[in-house]
C-alpha positions in Angstrom: -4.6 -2.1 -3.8 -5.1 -2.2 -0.1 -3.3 -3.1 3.3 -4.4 -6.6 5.0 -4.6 -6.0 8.9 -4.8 -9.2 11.2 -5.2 -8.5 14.7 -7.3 -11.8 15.8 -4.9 -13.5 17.8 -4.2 -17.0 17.1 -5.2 -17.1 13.6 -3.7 -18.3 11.0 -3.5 -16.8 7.2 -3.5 -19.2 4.4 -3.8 -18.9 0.1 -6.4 -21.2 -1.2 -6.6 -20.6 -4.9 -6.2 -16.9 -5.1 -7.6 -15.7 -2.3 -5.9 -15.0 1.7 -8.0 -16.9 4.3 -8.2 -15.9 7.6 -9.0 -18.9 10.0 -9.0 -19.9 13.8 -10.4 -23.1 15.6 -11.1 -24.6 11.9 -13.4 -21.6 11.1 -13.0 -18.8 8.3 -13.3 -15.3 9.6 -12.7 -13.7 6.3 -11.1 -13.9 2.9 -9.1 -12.0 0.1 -8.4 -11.9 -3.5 -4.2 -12.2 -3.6 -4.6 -9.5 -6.6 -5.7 -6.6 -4.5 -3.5 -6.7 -1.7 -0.3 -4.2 -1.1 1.3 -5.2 2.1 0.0 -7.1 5.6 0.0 -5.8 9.2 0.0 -8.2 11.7 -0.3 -7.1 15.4 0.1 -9.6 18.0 0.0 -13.5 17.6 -0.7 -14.5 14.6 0.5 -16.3 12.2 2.0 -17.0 7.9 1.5 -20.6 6.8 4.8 -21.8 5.8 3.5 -21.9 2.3 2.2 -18.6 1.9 5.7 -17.4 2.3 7.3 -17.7 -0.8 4.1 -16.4 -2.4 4.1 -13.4 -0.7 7.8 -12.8 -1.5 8.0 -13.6 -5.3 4.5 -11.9 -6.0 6.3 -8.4 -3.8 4.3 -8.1 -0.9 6.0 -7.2 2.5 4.2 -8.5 6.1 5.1 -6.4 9.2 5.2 -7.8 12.2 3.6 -5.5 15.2 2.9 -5.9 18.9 -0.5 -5.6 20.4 0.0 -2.4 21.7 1.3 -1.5 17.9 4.7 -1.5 18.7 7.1 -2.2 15.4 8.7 -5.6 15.6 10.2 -6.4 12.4 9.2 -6.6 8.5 9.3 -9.5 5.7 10.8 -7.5 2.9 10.3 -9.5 -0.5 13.8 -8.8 -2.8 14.3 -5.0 -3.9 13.8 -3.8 -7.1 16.6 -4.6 -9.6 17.0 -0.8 -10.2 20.4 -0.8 -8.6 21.5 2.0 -10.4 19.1 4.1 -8.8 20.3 3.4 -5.1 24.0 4.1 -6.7 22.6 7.9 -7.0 21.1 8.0 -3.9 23.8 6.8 -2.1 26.1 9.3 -3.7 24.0 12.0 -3.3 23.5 11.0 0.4 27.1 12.6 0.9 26.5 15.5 -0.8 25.3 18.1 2.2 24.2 20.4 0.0 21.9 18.6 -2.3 20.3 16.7 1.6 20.2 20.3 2.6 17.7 21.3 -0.6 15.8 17.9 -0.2 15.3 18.6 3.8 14.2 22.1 3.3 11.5 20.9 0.5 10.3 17.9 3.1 10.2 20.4 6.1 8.6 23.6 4.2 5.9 21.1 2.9 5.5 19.6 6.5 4.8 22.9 8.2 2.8 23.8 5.3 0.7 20.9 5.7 0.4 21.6 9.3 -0.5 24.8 8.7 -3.8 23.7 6.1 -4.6 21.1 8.8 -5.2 23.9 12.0 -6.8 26.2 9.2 -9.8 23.8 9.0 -10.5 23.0 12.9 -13.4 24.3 14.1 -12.9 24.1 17.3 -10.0 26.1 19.0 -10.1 28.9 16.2 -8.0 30.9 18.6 -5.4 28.3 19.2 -5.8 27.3 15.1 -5.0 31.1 14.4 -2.0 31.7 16.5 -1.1 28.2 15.2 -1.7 29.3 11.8 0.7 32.4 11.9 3.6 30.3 13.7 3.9 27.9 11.0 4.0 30.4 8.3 6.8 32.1 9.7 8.9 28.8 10.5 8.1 27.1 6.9 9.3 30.6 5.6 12.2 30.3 7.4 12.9 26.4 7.0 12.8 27.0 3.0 15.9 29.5 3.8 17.5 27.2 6.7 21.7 27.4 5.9 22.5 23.6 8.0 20.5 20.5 8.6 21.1 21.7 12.2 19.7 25.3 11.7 16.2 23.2 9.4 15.8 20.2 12.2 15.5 23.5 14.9 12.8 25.1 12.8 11.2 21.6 12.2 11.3 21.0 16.2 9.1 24.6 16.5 6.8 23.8 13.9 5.7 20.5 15.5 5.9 22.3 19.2 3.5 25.2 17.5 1.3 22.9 16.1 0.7 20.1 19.6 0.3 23.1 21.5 -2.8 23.6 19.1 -3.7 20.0 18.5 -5.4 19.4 21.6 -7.7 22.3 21.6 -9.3 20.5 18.5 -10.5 17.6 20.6 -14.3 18.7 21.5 -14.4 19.5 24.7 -16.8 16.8 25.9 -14.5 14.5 24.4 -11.8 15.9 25.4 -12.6 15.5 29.6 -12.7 11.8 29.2 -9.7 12.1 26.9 -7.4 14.9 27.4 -4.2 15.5 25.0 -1.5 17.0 27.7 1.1 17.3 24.5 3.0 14.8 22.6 4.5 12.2 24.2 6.1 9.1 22.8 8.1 5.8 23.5 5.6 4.5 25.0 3.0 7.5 24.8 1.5 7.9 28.1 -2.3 8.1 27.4 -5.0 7.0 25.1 -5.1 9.9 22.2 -0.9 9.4 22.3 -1.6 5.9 21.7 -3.5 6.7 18.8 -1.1 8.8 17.2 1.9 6.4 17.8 0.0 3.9 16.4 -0.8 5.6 13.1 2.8 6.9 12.4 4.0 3.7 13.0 1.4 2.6 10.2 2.6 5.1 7.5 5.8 4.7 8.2 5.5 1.0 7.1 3.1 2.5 4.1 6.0 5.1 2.9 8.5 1.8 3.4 6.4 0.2 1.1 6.3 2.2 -1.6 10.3 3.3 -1.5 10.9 -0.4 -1.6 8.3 -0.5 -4.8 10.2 1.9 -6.5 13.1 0.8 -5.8 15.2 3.7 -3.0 16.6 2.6 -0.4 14.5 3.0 2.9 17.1 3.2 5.1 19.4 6.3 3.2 17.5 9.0 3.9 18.6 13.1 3.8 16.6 14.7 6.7 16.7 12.0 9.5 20.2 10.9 11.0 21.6 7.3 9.9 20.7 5.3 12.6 21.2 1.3 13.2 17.9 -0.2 12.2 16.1 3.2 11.2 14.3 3.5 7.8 15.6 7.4 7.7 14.0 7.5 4.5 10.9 6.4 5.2 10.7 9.0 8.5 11.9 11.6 5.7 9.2 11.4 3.3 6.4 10.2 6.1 6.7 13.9 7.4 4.9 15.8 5.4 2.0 13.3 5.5 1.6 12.9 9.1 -0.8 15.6 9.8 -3.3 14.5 6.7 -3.0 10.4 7.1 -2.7 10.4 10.7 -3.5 13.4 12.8 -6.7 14.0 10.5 -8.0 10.2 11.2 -7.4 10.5 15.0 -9.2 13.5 15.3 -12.5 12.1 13.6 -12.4 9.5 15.0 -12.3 11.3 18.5 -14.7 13.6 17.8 -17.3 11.5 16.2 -17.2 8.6 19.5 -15.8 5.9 16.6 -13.1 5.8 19.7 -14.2 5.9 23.2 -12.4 5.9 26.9 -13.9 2.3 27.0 -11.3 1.1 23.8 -8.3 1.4 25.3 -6.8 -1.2 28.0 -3.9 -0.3 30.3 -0.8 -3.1 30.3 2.5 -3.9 31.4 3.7 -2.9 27.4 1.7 0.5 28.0 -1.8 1.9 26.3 -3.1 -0.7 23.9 -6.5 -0.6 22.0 -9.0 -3.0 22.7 -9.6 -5.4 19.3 -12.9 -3.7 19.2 -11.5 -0.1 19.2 -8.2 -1.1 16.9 -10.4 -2.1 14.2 -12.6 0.7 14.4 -9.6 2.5 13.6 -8.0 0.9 10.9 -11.0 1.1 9.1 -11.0 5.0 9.9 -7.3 4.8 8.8 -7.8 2.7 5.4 -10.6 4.5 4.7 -8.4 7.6 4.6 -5.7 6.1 2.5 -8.5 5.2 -0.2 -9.8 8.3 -0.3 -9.0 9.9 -3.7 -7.4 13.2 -4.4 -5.7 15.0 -6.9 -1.9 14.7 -7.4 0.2 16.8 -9.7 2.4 14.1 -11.5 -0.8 12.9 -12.9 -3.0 15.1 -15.5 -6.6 15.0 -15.7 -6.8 11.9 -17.7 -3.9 9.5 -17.2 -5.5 7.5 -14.6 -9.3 7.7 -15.9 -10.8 8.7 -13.1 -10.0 12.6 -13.5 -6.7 13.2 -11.9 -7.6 11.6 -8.8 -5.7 8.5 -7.1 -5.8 7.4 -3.5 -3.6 8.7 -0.8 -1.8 5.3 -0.7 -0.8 6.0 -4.9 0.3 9.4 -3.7 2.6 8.3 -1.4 4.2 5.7 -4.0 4.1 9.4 -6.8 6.3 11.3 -4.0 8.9 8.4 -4.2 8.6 8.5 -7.7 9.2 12.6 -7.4 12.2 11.8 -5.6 14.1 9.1 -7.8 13.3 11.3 -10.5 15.4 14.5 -8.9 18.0 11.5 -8.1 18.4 10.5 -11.5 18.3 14.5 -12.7 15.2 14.6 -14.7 13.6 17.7 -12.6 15.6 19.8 -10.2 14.0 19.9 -7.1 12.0 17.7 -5.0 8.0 19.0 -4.6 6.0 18.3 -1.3 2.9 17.0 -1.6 0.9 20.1 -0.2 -2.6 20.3 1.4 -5.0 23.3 0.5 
């Protein structure tokens, strides 16, 4: 299964048989068997045939709507699953501070952790990756033994300061004059490699969304992120401890191999925006990541026939899985997916 993105503006997307097809000024620019796809991403002006609604809806798959600049405008959500006694549990144990307390600490530890395995493999900046290294150690030590959600957000907060302080000394340093990392910045991210990161949390987060919605939770009750008009807090919950492996992995290849260049990016009115060119040089960087196979515990060596391994984009669907599971009490704890 795969992700559809459409960033030509002015086309249109249409079904003929099948198969999506991509057209502008009477002309197909490409095509796609209905059977493979997961979700669409649509950034900018383009545009659903009114027909290809109601397919896309009864056959389950969501389109979200993005600016340009890869700003979140708004989502198509086809109907939930009909497991509503599921979100009956997770609405119940949304009130229940101590069993969001155990789920938090599970998402942060595995965050930091996965941190951590991401600095420990950086060449460059060994220095910084060490210091790095033995910061997040302590704090996902410490976040596995947090006694609030207040006390686990403030070790969450360190680990992320801990590891941006590191991030940018990752960057090669010839890349890194033409395109320096000054720390995190967001809403709206005020250079190019902030642009890039924005950009691909925004993507998982729709990803993560995607598969809650397949297994039926409810995006928007989460346990770690505050209930906020609008917010998928679930989605931001179990997106955390896969931003440093889907996202921060993909924008550093791609920085330090030239796939994105200073020329790629385009200062507007809406802030930093990728040139077409340079966006879709990085969604393939970024779907090529999600393909990528890997081993994932739920799964033994022969379940899936291809030796224990699925795609990220699986994984992410397994951790929701791992999570309505713990809901409806058959393990008793919720397991990060963890890097080594």
């Amino acid at each position: 299964m795969t992700t559809l993105y459409l960033s030509e503006q002015g086309a249109t997307l249409a079904k003929r048989d099948e198969r999506l097809v991509v057209r502008k000024n009477g002309r197909s620019l490409s095509e796609l068997p209905l059977l493979q796809l997961r979700q669409i991403v649509i950034f900018g002006n383009a545009v659903l045939t009114t027909p290809l609604v109601p397919v896309l809806l009864r056959r389950g798959i969501p389109v979200c709507y993005l600016s340009q600049s890869g700003r979140y405008r708004g989502r198509l959500q086809p109907a939930w699953d009909k497991n509503a006694a599921l979100r009956r549990v997770q609405y119940l144990r949304a009130a229940n501070p101590t069993f969001c307390l155990a789920v938090s600490r599970a998402i942060v530890t595995g965050k930091s952790l996965n941190m951590r395995a991401f600095v420990r493999r950086q060449r460059c900046g060994r220095g910084a990756a060490q210091q790095a290294s033995a910061m997040l150690t302590r704090l996902a030590r410490q976040a596995g033994a947090a006694k609030s959600l207040d006390e686990l957000r403030g070790y969450e907060g360190a680990a992320t300061a801990a590891y941006y302080h590191a991030w940018g000394r990752f960057i090669k340093p010839e890349v890194a004059r033409k395109l320096p990392f000054p720390g995190r910045t967001r809403h709206p991210p005020r250079d190019p490699v902030n642009a890039l990161l924005s950009l691909g949390y925004t993507l998982l987060y729709q990803e993560v969304l995607t598969a809650l919605s397949l297994v039926g939770l409810d995006p928007y009750c989460g346990f770690l992120h505050q209930l906020k008009q609008g917010h998928a807090a679930l989605a931001s919950d179990l997106a955390e401890e896969w931003r440093a492996t889907l996202v921060d992995s993909v924008v550093l290849t791609a920085l330090n191999r030239r796939e994105i260049t200073p020329g790629d990016f385009r200062q507007s009115r809406a802030g930093i925006r990728l040139t077409h060119e340079g966006l879709q040089s990085f969604l393939r960087r970024y779907e090529a990541r999600l393909t990528t196979r890997t081993r994932h515990p739920r799964l033994n060596l022969s379940a899936d026939g291809g030796g224990g391994q699925v795609s990220y984009r699986r994984c992410l669907e397994l951790q929701a899985r791992e999570l309505a599971d713990l809901l409806l009490g058959r393990t008793e704890s919720y397991r990060p997916f963890l890097i080594h």
